[in-house]
N, C-alpha and C positions, 0 to 999 in steps of 0.2 A: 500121305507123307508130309504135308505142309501143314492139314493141324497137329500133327507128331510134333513136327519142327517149333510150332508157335507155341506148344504145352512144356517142352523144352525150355525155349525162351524164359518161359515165364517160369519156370523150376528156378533156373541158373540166376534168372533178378532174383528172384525169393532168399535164396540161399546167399548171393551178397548182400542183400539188404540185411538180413539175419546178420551175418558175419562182422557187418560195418558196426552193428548196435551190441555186438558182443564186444568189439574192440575197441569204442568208445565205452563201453562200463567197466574196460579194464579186466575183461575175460577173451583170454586169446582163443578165437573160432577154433573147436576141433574139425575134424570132416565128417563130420554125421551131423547135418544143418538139424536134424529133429532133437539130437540128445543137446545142441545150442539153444535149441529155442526152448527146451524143458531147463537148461537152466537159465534160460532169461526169467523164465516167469516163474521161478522158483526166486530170484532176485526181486522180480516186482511183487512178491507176496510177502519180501522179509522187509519192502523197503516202506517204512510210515509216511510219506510221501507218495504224491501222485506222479513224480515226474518221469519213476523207471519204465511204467505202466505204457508212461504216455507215449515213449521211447521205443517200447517193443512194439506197441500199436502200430506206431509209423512206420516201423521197419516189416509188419507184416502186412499190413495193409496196404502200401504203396502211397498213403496221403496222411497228413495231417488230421489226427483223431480230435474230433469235435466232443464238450464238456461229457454228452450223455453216452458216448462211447469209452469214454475212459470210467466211468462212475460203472458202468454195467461191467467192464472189464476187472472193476476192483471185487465188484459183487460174486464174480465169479470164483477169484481167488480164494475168497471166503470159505466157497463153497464145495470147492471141487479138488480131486489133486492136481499136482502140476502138468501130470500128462495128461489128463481131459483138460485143464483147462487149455493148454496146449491144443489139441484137439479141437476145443470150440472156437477158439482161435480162427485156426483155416477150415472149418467149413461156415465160418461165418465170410473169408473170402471168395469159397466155392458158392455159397451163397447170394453175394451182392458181389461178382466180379466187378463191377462197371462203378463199384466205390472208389476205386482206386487207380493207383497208374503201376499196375502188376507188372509190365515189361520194360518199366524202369531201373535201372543200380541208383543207390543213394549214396551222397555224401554225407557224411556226420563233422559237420565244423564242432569242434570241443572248444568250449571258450576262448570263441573267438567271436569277430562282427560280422553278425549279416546286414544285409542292406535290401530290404526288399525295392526295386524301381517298376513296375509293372508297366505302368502306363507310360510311363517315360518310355518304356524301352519299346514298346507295342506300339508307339504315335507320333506324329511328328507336330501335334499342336505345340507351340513353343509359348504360353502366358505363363502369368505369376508364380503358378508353383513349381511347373516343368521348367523355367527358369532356375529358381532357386535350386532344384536335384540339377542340373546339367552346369552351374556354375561349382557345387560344393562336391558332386563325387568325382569329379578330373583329381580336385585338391587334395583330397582321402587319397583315392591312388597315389597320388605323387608320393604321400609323406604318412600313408596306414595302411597295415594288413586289411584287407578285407575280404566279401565276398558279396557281389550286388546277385540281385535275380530278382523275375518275370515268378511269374505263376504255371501253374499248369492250367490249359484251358476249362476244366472243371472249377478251376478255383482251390481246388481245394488241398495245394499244396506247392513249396517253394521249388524251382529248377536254375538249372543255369541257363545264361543268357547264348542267344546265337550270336554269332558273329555282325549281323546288322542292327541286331540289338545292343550289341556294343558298343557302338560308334554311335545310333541315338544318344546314349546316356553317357559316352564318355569322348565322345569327338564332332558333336552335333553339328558345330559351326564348319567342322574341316570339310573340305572335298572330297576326299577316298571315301572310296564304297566299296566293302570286303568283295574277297575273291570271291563269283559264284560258287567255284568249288568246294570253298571251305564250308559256303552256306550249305550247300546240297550235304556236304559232308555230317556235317552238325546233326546231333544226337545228345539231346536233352538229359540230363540226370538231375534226380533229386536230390535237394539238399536238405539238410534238416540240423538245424542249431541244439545246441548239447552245452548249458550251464556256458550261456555264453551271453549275448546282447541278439536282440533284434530291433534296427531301427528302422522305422518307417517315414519316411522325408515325406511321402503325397498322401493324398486321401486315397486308401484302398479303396477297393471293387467290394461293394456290400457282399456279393456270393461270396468273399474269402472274410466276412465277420464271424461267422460261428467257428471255422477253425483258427482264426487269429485270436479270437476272445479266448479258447480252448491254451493256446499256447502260450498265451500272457497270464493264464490262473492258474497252471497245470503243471507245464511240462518244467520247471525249475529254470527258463530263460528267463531276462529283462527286457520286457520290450518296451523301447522309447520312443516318440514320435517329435514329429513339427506341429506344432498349433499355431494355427494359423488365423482362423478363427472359428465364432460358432453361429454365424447368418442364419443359419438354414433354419436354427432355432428360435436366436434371439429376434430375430427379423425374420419371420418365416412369412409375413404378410408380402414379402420382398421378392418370394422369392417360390418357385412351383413347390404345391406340396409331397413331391415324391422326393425331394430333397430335402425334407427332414425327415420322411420314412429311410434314406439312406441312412443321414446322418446318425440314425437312431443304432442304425447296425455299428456304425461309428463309435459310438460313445461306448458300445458294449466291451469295446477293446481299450479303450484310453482309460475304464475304471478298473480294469486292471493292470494298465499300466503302470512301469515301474518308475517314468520319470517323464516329463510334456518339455517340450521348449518353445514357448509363445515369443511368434515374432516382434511384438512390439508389447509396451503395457499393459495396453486396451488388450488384446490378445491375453496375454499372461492373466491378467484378471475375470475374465469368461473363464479360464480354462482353471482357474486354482477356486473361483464357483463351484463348479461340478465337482471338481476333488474335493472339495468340503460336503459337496452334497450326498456323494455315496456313502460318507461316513456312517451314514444312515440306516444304509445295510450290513453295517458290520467288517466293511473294509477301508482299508489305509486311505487307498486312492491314489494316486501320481503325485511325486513332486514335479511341482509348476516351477521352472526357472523363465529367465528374460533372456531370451539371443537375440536382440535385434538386428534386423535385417542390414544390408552395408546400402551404401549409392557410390559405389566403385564405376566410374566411364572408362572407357575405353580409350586410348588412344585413338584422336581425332585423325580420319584418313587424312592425305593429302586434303587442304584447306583449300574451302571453296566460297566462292565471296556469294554475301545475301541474297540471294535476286531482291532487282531492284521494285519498288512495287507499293502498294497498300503493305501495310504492317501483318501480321500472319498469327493468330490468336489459333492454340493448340489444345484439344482436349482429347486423350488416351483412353481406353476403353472398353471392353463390350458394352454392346447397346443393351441394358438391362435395366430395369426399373431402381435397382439399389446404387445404379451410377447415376441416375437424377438428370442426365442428358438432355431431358426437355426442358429441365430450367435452364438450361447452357444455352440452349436454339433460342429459348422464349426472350432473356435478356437480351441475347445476339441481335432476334431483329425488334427488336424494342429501340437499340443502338444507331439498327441499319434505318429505320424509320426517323432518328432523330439526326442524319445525314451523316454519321461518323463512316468512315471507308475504310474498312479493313476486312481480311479473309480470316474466316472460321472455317479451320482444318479437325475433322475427328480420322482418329486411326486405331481401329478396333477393330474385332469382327462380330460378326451378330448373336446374338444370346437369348436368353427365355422372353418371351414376347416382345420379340424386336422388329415384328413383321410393319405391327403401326407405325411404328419410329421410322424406318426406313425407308416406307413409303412417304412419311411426310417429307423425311431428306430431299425425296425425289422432286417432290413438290416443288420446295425451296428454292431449289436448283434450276428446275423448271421455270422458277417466276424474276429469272437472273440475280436469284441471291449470289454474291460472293460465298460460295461454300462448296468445299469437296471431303468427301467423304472417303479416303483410298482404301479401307476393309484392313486387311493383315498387311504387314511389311516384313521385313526383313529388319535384322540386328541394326545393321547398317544406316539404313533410311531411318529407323525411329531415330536412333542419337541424331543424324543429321536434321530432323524435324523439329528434334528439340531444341539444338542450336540454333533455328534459323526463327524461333516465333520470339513475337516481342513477350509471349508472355502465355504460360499454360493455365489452364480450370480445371481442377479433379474436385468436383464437387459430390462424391461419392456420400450417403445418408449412414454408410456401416461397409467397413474395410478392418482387415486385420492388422493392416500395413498401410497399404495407400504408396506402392512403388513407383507411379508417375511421379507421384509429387517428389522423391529425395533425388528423382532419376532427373526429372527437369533440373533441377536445383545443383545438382552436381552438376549440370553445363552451365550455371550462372545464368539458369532464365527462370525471371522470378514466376510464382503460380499466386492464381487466389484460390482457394482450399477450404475446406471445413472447417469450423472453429470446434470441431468435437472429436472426441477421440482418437484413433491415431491420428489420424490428419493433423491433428492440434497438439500434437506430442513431437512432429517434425515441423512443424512449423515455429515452435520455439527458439530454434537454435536461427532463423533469419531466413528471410528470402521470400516471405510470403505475404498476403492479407488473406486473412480468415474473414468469413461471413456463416452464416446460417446459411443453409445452403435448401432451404424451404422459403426463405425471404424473397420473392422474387424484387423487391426494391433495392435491399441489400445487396445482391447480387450485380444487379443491372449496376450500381454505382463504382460497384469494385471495379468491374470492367472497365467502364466508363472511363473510372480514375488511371488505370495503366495504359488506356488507349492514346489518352487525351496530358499526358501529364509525363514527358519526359524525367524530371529529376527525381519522382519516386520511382520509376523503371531502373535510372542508374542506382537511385539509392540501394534498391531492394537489389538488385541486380551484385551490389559489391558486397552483400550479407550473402549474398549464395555462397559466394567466391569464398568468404573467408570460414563457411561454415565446418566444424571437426570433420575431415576423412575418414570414413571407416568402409576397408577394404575388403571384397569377396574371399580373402586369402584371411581377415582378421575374421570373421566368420567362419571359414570353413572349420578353424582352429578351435574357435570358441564353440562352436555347434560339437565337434570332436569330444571335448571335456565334458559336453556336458552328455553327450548321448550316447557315445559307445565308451566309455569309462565307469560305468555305474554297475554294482557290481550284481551278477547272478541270482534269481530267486532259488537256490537249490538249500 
């Protein structure tokens, strides 16, 4: 009785997923789900386009059909009538049950926005990019239709979020924690975009690149993303090699991308590169736009006075070799050896070959250097960190952004920073000295000069203060126009 029960189940998802993909093509379901799905695929035989094809796939499959499934499915139409093709259809599900999420119902969004958050919604690490999705989709709710979602744990297609994954990605910073009950309650369904936007704010899960590349060439959506940057490639010396084997599943989706929005220049230019480069093969490639990122602070809590003390020199970060960290430590006691007194704070957490680095911390620390190391903080404690140092180092070798540096700057403490790329694209507007950040002399001087040199501190210091505001809410706006307004590949 109980596998009766479960073969049931999965009839009755079957027959609404059918039904759903009949009423977004504008054929209202009859009740004989077999004489619907002969004329779906009587529709994806008359349609010259791949997208109705890719439409029916999803709805009888239970996931998102990958390139070489929709190409064999066109094959078939070719060849067969609509009732065999029909036919081979579900025993290609009776075949590969375990492709799919068969005891699912689907939602079909019609040109409308999705939002895929996966990882946001799956995790509580909060850096640079889970930052950027948990500051811009509160603002989307406030003031857009949407619809965000997680994956199925296969990967291999969009759901909706549970209730704790909700509050990651849309109330991260609040207290509440959903009802257990509603959690327990919570029953995932598919969602599947239909002649509408798909935007992607983070770096997907490589296992969701061949159905995401699928839906970005195929199924008649726009899928748009964030570009952020492209390290993994351009600096792959930088950085483990299974992150450009990721990245590689990456790119297979952004060149069919219908539009990138790079966060800063240096970003926008990596990425409108590769759009030029696929031209190659025969396609358009993404339009590249510039959304640069904001340096919106917070309102400062209840104010609290400096501690009194040696001066407090701030460097933000994971410990990774493309944040350049040991020239930070190397100058530092270059400093501490030429008897200058001051505390070198980093506040990161560890990253791809950080195990050396952290041991030598330990060292340091050990040999009574002035230096603490505190790992991850809270929202809270950073902004207060950054108010309280006479002055930050983001000497990062390749950043998309480099959001220490505009996040210092917006509390009016100046940094010494990169002279290249982004870094040196925010450091124009005031507040900073740039160096080579491979120089270890150059380096050692900059510090040197903020440690030991009161009136360039204020000077730079009054260049933060007056530098253009641009706000999480003037981003969220702007990322809006340009990523869920572009219109349908149908």
């Amino acid at each position: 009785m109980r596998e009766r029960g479960r073969v049931g189940g999965l009839l009755g998802a079957l027959d609404q997923r059918v039904a759903a993909a009949a009423q977004a093509l504008g054929r209202p379901p009859g009740t004989d789900t077999a004489g619907t799905l002969c004329a779906l695929v009587a529709l994806a035989r008359r349609s010259e386009k791949s997208d109705v094809a890719w439409l029916v796939l999803a709805a009888v499959l239970g996931t998102l059909p990958v390139a070489g499934e929709v190409q064999s499915f066109r094959r078939v139409l070719e060849t067969r009538s609509d009732d065999e093709a029909a036919a081979a259809l579900l025993a290609d599900v009776v075949r590969r049950p375990w492709r799919g999420e068969l005891e699912l119902e689907m939602d079909v969004v019609v040109g409308g926005v999705v939002v895929n958050v996966d990882f946001c919604a799956r995790h509580d690490i909060h850096t640079g990019i889970h930052r950027v999705v948990r500051e811009t989709l509160p603002r989307w709710a406030r003031d857009h239709e949407h619809v965000a979602t997680a994956n199925v744990d296969s990967y291999g297609a969009l759901r909706t979020l549970a209730p704790r994954e909700l509050q990651r990605v849309f109330d991260y910073a609040g207290d509440s924690r959903p009802d257990p009950a509603a959690e327990g309650a919570y029953q995932p369904r598919l969602v599947v975009p239909w002649r509408g936007v798909l935007v992607i704010p983070e770096i997907p899960d490589p296992r969701f690149g061949p159905a995401l590349a699928s839906l970005a060439e195929l199924s008649g959506n726009a899928v748009t993303l964030i570009g952020y940057d492209m390290i993994p490639v351009v600096s792959a010396d930088l950085r483990p090699h299974v992150d450009a084997v990721r990245f590689g599943h990456y790119l297979t989706v952004v060149k069919h991308a219908a539009r990138v929005a790079g966060i800063s220049v240096s970003a926008t230019t990596e990425f409108a590169g590769f759009a030029h480069a696929v031209t190659a093969q025969g396609l358009p490639g993404p339009e590249v736009l510039e959304v640069v990122l904001p340096a919106d602070v917070p309102p400062p809590a209840p104010a609290k006075a400096k501690a009194a003390g040696r001066p407090r020199v701030l460097c933000v970060g994971s410990h990774e070799p493309h944040k350049n960290h040991r020239t930070v430590l190397y100058a530092a006691e270059r400093l501490w050896r030429e008897g200058l007194d001051f505390e070198l704070e980093f506040i990161g957490g560890p990253g791809w070959q950080s195990e050396s680095f952290v041991a030598h911390l330990a060292d340091v620390v050990a040999s009574g250097r002035p230096l603490v190391d505190r790992g991850r903080v809270s929202d809270e404690e950073l902004w207060q960190a950054y108010r309280d140092a006479r002055f930050t180092v983001f000497l990062s070798v390749h950043e998309g952004f480099g959001l220490p540096v505009v996040e210092s700057l917006a509390c009016g403490t100046p940094v010494v920073t990169t002279d290249f790329g982004s870094m040196a694209e925010i450091a124009e507007d005031g507040g900073c000295r740039t160096v080579d950040p491979l120089d270890d002399d150059a380096v050692t001087e900059a510090m040197r000069r903020l440690l030991v040199d009161d009136d360039e501190v204020r000077r730079l210091r009054q260049e933060a203060l007056r530098r253009p505001v641009r706000t999480w809410d003037d981003y969220a706006a702007d990322l809006w126009d340009v990523l869920a307004t572009v219109g349908s590949r149908s």
